[in-house]
N, CA, C and O of each residue as an XYZ file, in Angstrom:
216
protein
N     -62.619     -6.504   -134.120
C     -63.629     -6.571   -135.150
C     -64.166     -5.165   -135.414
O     -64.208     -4.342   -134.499
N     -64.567     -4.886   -136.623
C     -65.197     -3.660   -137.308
C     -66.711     -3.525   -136.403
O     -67.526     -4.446   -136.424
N     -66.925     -2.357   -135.689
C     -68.456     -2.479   -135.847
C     -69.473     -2.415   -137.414
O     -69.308     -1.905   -138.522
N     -70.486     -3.184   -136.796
C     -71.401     -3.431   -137.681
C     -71.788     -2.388   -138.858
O     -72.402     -2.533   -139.914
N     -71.407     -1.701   -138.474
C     -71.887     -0.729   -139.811
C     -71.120     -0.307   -140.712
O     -71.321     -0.087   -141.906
N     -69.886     -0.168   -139.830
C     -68.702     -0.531   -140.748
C     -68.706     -1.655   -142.148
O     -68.544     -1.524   -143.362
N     -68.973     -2.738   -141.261
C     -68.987     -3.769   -142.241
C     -70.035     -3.548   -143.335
O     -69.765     -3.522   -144.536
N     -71.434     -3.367   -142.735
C     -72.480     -2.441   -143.603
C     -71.869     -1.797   -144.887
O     -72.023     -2.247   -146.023
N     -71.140     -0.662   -144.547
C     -70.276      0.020   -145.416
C     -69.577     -0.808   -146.335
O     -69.791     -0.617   -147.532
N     -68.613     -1.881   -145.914
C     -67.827     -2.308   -146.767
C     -68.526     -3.265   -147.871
O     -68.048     -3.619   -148.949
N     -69.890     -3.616   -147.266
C     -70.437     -4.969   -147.926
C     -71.388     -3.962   -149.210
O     -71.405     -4.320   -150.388
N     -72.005     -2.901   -148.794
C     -72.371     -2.109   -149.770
C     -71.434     -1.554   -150.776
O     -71.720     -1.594   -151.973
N     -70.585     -1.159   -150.443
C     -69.452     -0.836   -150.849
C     -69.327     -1.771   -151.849
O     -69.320     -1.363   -153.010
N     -69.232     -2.878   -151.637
C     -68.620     -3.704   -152.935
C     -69.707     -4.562   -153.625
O     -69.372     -5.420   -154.442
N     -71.283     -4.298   -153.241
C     -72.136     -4.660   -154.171
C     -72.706     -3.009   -155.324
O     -73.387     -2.925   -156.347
N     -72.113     -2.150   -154.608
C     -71.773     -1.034   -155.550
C     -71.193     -1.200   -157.049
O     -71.620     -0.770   -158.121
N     -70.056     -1.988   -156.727
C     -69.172     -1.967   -158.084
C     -69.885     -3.480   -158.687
O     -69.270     -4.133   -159.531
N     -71.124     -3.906   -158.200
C     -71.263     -4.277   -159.414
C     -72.660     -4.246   -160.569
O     -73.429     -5.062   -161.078
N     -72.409     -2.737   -160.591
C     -72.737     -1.672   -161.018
C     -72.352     -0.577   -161.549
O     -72.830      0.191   -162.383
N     -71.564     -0.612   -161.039
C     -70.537      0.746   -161.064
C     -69.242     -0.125   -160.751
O     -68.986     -0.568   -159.632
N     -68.412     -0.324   -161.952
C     -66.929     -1.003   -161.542
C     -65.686     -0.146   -161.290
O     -64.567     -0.573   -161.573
N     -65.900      1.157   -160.718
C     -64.860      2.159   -160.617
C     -65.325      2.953   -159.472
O     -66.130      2.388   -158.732
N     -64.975      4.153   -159.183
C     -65.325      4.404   -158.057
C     -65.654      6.104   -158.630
O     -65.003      7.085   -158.270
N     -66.589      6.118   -159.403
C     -67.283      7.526   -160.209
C     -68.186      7.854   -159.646
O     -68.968      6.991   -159.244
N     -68.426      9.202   -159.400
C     -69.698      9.923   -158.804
C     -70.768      9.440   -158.811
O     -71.665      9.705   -158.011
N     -70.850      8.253   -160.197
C     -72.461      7.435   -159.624
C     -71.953      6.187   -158.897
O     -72.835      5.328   -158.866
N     -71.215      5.943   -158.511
C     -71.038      4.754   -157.592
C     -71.086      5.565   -156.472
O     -71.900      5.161   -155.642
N     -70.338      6.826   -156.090
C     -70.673      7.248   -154.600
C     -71.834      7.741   -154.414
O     -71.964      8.109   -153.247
N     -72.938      7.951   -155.189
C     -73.984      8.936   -154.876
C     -74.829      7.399   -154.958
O     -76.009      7.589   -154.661
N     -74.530      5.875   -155.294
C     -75.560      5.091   -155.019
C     -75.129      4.616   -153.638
O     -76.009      4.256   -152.857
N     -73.396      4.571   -153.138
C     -73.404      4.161   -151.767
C     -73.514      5.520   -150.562
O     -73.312      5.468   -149.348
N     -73.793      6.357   -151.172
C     -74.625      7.609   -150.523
C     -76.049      7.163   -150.335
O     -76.688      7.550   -149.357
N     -76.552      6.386   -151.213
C     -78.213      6.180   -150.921
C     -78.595      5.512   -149.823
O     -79.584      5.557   -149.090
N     -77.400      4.748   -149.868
C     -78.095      3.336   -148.836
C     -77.103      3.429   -147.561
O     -77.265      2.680   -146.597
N     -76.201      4.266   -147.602
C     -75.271      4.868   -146.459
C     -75.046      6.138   -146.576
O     -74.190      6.695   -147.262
N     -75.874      6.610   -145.855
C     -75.589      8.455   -145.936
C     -74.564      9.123   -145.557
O     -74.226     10.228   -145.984
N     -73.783      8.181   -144.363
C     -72.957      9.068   -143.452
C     -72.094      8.116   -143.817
O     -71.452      7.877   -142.794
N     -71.542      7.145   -145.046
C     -70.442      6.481   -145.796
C     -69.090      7.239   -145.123
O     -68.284      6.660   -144.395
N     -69.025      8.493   -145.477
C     -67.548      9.245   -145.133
C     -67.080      8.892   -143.677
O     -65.900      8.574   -143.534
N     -67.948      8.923   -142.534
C     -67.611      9.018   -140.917
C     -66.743      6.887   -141.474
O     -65.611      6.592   -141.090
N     -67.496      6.003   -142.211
C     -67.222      4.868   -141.978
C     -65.946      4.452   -142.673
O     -65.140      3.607   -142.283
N     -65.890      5.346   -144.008
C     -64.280      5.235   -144.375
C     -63.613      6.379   -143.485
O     -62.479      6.340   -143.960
N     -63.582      7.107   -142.769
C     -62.740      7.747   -142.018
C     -62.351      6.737   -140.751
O     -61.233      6.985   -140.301
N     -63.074      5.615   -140.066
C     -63.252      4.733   -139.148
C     -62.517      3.791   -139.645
O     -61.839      3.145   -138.847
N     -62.442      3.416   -141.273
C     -61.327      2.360   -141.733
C     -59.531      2.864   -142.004
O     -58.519      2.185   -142.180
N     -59.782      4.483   -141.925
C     -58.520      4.790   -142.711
C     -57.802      4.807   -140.943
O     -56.774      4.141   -140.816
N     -58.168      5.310   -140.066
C     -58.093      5.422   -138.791
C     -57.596      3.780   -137.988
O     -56.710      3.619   -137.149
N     -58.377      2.888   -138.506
C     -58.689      1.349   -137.758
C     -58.218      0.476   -138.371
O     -57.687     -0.453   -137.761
N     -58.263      0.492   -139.820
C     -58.368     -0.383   -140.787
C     -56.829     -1.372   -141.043
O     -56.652     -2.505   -141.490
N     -56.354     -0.833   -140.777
C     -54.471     -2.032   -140.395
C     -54.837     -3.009   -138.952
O     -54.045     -3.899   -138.643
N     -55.816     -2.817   -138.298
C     -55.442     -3.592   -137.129
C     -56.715     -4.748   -137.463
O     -56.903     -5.705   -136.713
N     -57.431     -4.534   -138.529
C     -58.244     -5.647   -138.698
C     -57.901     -6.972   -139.105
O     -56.947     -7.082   -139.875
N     -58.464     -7.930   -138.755
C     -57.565     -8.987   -139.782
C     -58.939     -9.636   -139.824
O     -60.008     -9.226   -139.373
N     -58.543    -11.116   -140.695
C     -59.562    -12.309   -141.464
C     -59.348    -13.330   -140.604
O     -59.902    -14.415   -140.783
């Protein structure tokens, strides 16, 4: 399982786009607002992210 903040990340992440339906400097600078350190958590998925499953 993802730690929690991870998931944090992903769940912000996709109430982002619906707002922002692309992934443009104002969609990262709003999941910059509410996740500052966003980059360490997609670096944690690009790293982790195949061994997760549903």
């Amino acid at each position: 399982m993802a730690p929690m903040s991870v998931i944090d990340y992903l769940v912000v992440h996709e109430l982002a786009h619906l707002k922002y339906p692309n992934h443009s400097k104002e969609f990262w600078q709003l999941v910059e607002a509410v996740i500052p350190n966003y980059k360490e958590k997609q670096e944690w998925l690009r790293i982790n992210g195949r061994r997760l499953t549903i």
